[in-house]
C-alpha positions in Angstrom: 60.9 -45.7 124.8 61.3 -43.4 121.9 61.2 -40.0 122.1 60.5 -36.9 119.6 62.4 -33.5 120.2 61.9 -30.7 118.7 65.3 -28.9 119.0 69.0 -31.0 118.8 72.3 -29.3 118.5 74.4 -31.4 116.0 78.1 -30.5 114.7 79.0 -31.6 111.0 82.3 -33.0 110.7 84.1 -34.3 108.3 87.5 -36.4 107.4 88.9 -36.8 104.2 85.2 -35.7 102.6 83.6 -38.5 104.6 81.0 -36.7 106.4 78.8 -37.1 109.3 76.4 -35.3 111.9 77.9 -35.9 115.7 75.2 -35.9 118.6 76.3 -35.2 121.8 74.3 -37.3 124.0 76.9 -37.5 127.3 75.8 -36.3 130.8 72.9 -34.5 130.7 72.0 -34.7 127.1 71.4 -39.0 128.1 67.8 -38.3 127.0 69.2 -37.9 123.2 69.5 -41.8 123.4 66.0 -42.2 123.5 65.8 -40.6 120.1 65.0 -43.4 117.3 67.8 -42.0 115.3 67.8 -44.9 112.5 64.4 -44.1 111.6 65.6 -40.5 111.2 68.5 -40.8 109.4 67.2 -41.0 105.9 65.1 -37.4 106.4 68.1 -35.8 108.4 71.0 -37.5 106.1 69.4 -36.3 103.1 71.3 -33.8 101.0 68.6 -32.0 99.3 65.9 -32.1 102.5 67.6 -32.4 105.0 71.3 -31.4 107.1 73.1 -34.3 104.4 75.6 -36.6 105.8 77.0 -40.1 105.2 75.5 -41.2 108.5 75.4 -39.7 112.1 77.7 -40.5 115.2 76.4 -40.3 118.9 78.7 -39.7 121.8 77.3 -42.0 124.8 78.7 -42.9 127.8 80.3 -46.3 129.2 82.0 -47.3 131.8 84.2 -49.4 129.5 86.3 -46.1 128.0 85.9 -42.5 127.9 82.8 -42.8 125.4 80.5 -44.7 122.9 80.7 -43.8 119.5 77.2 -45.3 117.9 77.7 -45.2 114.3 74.0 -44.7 112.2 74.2 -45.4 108.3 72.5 -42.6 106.0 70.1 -45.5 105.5 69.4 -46.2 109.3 71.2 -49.5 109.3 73.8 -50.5 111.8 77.4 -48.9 110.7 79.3 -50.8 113.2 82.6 -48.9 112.9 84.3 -46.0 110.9 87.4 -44.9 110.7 87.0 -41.1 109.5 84.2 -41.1 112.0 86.4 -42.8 114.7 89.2 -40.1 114.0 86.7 -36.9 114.6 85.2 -38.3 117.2 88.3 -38.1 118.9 88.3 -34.7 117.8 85.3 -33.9 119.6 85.9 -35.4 123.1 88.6 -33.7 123.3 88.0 -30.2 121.7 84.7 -30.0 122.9 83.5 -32.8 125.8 86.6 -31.5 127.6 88.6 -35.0 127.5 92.2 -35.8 128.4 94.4 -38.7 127.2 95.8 -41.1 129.2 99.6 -41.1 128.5 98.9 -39.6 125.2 95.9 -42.0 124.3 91.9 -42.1 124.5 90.4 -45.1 124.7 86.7 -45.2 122.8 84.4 -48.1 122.7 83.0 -48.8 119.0 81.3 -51.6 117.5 84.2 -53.1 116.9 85.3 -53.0 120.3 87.0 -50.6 122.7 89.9 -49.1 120.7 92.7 -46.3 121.3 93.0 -43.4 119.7 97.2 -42.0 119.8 97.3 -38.5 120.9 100.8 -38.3 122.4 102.0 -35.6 119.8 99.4 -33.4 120.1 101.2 -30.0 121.1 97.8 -28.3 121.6 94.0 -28.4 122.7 93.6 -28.5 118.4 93.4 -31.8 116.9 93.7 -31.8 112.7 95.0 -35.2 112.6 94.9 -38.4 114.6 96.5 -41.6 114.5 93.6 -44.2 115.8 94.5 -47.9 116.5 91.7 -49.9 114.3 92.1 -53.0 116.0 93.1 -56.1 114.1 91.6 -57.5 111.3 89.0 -60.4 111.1 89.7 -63.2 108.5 87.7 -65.7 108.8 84.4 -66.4 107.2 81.7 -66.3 110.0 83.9 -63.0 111.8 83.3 -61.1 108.2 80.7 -62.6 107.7 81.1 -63.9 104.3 79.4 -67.5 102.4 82.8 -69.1 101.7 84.3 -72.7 101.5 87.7 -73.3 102.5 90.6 -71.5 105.0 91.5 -68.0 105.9 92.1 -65.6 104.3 89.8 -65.6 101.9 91.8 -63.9 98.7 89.8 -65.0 95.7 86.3 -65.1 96.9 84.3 -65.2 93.3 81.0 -63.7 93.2 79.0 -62.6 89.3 76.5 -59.9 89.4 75.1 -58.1 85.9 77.3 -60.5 83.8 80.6 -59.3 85.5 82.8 -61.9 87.7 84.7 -60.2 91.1 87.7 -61.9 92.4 87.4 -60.6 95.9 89.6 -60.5 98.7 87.0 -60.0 102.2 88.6 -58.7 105.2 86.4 -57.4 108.3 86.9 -54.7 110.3 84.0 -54.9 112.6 82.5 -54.0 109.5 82.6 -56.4 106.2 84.8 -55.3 103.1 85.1 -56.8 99.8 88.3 -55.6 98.1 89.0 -55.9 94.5 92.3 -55.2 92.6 91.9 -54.3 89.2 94.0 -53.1 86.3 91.3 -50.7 85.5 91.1 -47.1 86.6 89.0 -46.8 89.3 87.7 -43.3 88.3 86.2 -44.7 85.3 84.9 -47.9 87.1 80.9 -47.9 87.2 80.8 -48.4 90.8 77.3 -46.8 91.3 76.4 -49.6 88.8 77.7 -52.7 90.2 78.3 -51.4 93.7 74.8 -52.0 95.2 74.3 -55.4 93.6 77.8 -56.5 95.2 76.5 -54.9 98.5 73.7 -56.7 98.6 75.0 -60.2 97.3 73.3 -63.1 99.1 77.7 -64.4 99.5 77.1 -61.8 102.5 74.9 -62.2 105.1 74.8 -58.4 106.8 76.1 -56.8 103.1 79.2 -55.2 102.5 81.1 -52.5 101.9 82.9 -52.7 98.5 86.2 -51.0 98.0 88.0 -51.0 94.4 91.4 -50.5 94.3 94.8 -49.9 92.3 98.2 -50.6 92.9 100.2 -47.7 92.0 103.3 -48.8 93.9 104.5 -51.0 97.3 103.6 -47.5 98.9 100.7 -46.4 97.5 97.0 -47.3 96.5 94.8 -45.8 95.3 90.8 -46.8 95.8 87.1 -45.9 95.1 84.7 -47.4 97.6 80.9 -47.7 97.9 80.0 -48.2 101.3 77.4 -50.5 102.9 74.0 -48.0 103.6 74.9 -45.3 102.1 76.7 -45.6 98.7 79.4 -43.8 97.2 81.4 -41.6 99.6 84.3 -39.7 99.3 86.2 -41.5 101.6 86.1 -44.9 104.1 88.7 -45.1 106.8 87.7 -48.7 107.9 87.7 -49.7 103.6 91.1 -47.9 103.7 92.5 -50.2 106.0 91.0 -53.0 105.0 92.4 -52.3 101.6 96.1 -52.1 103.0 95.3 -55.6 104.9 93.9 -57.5 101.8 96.7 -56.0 99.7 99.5 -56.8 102.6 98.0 -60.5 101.9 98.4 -60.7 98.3 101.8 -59.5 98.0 101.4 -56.0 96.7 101.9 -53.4 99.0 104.2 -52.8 101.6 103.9 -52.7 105.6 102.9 -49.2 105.2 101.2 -47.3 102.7 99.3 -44.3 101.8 96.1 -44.8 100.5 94.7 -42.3 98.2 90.5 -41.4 98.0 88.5 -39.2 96.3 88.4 -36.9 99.9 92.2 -37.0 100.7 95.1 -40.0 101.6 94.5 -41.6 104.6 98.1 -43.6 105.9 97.8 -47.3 107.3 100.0 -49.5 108.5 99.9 -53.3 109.6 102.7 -55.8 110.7 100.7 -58.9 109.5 100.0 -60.7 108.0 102.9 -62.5 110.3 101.0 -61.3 113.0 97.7 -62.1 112.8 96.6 -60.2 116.2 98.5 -57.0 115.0 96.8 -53.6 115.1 96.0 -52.1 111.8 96.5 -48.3 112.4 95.2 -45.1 110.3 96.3 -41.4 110.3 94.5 -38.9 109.1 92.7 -35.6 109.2 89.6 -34.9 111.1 88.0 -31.2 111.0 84.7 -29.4 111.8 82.5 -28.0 109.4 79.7 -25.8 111.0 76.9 -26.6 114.0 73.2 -26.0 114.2 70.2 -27.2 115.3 68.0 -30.3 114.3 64.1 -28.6 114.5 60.9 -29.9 114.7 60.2 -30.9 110.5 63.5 -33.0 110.0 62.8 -34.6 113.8 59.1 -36.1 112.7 57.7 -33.7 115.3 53.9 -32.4 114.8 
């Protein structure tokens, strides 16, 4: 049953300029779950009429880690996992839920399973940066999901929309991605243009995040990204990673790399592709902005 209230406290956070509204729906605040909060999200995520966000994260509880993070678009859809939300989620629980690591880690269930945020150098009960284990990556066709003949990995997946031709390189996540490497500098890249129509290509069957990228050495990218249900942001922690994957399996980057956005650098490392089942991990920063209170004329209450 959904349910309309008229007064929710909400804390903005942000990391690396990817933004979000975090609802603390734990313990006694359970009812908050009954909240349609993808029908919402379009009035509260609104940066002109509303609190303006890339999407909203709500803190539930599970028996299968210390919380839930349920990730809602800036469209309503189904964000499945994010990584900049990931990392100040961590922040949260353990700032302001009052959570401890286990031997230096917090384990958090996302949509992309239960993953383990590292917290075994933090010196304080202040966390500014996190190192957050992303899981592995998902390479085959159906796991993306992605319309493609032949094996994994899937480097040159071709796809033409508005006359332009994409060489893609689709790595998942729990979230799909569509990476392409270009020669081009992706500040000058229309990606409002032609990054809806690859978003919505028919190739992929629950849409996808598209992340344009260049290769400014083994140890550093640099990429734009417009993101699946919600357009251009300033940064994508789960593109970021998928970028260092797809460019791990093409040759051009190192193990590890720093990967530059718009928002900030985000650092990500992965041992494959030798190791398929390897962890791909990110660091970076994770901060709050301000609180308040969702009222009654962005909630849909009369």
């Amino acid at each position: 049953m959904s349910v309309t209230p008229v007064h929710v406290p909400f804390l903005k956070v942000q990391g690396a300029g990817n933004d979000f509204l975090l609802i603390d729906a734990l313990g006694e605040n359970a009812h908050l779950n009954d909240v349609d909060w993808p029908a919402l999200a379009p009035r509260i995520c609104d940066r002109h009429f509303g609190v303006g966000a890339d999407g909203i994260l709500i803190a539930q509880d599970t028996e299968a880690a210390a919380a839930r993070m349920v990730i809602v678009n800036a469209d309503g859809s189904d964000g499945e996992m994010c990584g900049n939300g990931f990392r100040c989620f961590t922040k949260y629980l353990v700032e302001r839920a009052g959570m401890t690591p286990t031997n230096g880690a917090l384990a958090i269930e996302t949509g992309a399973g239960v993953l383990q945020a590292d917290l075994s150098g933090l010196t304080s009960a202040t966390v500014d940066r996190v190192r957050v284990d992303m899981g592995r990556a998902w390479l085959q066709a159906d796991e993306i999901p992605v319309v493609h003949e032949g094996p994994a990995p899937i480097l040159d997946h071709e796809i033409t929309v508005a006359g332009r031709t994409f060489d893609l390189t689709c790595v998942s996540m729990g979230n799909p991605h569509a990476v392409w490497f270009t020669d081009e500098d992706v500040d000058e890249f229309p990606l409002t243009e032609f990054g809806p129509l690859v978003e919505m290509h028919p190739d992929f069957p629950r849409k996808t995040n598209f992340e344009i990228v260049n290769v400014l050495a083994p140890d550093r990218l640099k990429m734009r990204v417009w993101e699946r249900g919600v357009g251009i942001t300033m940064a994508c922690g789960s593109g970021a990673c998928a970028v260092l994957v797809a460019a791990r399996l093409r040759g051009l980057c190192d193990p590890a790399a720093t990967v530059s956005l718009p928002g900030g650098d985000l650092e990500i490392a992965w041992d494959g592709p030798g190791d398929p089942s390897a962890s791909v991990y990110m660091t970076g920063p994770a901060s709050f902005s301000f609180a308040g209170h969702l009222d009654a004329h962005l909630l849909g209450a009369r």
